[in-house]
C-alpha positions as CSV (number, residue, x, y, z in Angstrom):
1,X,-78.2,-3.3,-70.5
2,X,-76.4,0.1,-70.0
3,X,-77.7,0.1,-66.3
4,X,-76.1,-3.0,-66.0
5,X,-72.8,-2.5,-67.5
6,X,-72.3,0.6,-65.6
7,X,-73.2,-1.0,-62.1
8,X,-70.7,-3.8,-62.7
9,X,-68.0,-1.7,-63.7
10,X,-68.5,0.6,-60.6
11,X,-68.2,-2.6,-58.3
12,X,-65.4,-3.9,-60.2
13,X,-63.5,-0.5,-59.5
14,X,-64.1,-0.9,-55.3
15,X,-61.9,-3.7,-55.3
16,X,-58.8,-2.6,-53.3
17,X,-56.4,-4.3,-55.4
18,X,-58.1,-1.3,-58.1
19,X,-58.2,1.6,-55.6
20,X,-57.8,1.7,-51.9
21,X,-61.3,2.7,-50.4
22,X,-59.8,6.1,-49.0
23,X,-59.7,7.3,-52.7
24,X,-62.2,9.8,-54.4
25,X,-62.9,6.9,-57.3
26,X,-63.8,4.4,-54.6
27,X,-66.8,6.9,-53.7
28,X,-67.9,7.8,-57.0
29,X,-67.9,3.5,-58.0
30,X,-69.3,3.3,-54.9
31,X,-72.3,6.3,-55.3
32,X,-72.6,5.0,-58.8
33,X,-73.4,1.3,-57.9
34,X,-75.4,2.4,-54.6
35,X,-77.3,4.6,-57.2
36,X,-78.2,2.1,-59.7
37,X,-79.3,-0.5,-57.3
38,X,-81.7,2.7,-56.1
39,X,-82.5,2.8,-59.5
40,X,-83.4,-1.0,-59.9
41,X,-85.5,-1.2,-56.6
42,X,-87.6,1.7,-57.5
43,X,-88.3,0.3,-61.1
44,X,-89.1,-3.3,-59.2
45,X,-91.5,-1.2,-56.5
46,X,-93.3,0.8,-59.4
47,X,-93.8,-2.3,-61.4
48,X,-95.3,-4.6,-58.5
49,X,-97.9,-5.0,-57.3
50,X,-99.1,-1.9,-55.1
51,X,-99.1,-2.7,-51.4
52,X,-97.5,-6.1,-52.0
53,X,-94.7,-7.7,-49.8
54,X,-92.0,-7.4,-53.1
55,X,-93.5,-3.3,-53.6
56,X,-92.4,-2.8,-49.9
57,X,-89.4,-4.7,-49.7
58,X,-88.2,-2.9,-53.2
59,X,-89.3,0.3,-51.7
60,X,-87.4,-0.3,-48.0
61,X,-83.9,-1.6,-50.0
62,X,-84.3,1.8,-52.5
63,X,-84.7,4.0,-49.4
64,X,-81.4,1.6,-47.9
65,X,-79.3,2.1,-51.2
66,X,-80.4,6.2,-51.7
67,X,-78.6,6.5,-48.2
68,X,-76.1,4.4,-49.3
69,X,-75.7,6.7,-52.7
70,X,-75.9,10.0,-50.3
71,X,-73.2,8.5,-47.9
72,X,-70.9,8.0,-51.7
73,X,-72.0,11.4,-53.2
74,X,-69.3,12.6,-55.2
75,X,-68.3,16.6,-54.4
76,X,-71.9,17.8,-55.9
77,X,-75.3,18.9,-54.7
78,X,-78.0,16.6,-53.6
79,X,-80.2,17.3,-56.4
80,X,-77.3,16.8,-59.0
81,X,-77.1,13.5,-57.2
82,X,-80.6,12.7,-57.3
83,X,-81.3,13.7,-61.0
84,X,-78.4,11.4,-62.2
85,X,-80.7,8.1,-60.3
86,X,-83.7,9.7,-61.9
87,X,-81.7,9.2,-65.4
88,X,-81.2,5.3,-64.3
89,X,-84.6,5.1,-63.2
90,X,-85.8,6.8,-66.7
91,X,-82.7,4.4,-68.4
92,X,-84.4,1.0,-66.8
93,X,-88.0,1.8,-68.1
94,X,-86.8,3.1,-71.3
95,X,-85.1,-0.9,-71.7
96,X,-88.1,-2.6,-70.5
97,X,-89.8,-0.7,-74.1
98,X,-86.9,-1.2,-76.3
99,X,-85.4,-4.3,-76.1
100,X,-87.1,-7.7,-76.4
101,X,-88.6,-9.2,-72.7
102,X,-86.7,-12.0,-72.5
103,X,-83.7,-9.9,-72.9
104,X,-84.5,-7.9,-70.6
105,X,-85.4,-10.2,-68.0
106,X,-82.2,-11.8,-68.0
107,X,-80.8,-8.4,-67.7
108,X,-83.0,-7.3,-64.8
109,X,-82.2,-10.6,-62.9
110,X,-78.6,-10.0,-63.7
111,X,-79.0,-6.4,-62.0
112,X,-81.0,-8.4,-58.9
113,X,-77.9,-10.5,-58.4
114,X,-75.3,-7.8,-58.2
115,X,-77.7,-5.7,-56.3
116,X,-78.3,-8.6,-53.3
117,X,-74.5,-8.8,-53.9
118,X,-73.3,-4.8,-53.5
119,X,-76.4,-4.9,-50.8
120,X,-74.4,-6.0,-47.2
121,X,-72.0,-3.1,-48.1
122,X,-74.6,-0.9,-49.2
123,X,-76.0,-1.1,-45.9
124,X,-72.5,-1.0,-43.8
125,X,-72.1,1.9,-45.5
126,X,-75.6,3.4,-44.7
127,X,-75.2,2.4,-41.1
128,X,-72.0,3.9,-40.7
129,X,-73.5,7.6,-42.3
130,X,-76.5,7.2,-39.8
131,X,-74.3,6.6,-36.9
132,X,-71.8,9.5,-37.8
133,X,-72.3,13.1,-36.4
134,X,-73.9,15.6,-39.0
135,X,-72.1,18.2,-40.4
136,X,-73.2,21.7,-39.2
């Protein structure tokens, strides 16, 4: 439920009557929300079926939202950035013990929704990072 409340706060605060999308708390909402749909495809691709069409397609759209996250990195190392969507990951199966299933069902399709929501931005935003010259 945390996961959840966290993701829709960050896409609350990309609205640009919040923040314009120049500012530094745009691309922290935005590396947040990108990181916690990482963090809910990854849980959906290591609880499906191996080798199914939903483990692949979870699996493609965590790889889409991780270079979504990257592109959003706040000012820190890439393994900074990649332990705190661990600790989503780790927060999402952590919920699926603790609180009751049909709880958390509702809550994971509640995270699917703002996910397929965030994603056509998600992937603008990884586009754009692929298409822009590396930094030497």
């Amino acid at each position: 439920m945390a996961a959840l409340l966290l993701l829709i706060a960050a896409l609350g605060a990309t609205e640009p009557a919040v923040a314009p999308a120049a500012e530094p708390p745009t691309s922290a909402a935005l590396f947040d929300a990108a990181a916690s749909c990482t963090a809910y495809h990854i849980y959906v691709a290591a609880t499906a079926t191996p080798q199914s069409d939903e483990a692949r397609s979870a699996e493609d759209k965590a790889t889409m939202f991780l270079l979504a996250a990257y592109a959003r990195m706040p000012d820190e190392d890439r393994g900074a950035a990649e332990a705190r969507i661990e600790g989503k990951v780790k927060g999402l199966f952590e919920d699926s013990a603790s609180v009751a299933p049909e709880q958390h069902g509702k809550e994971m399709a509640e995270l699917k929704q703002v996910c397929a929501e965030f994603e056509p931005a998600a992937t603008a935003i990884a586009e754009q990072a692929a298409a822009s010259p590396k930094p030497e």
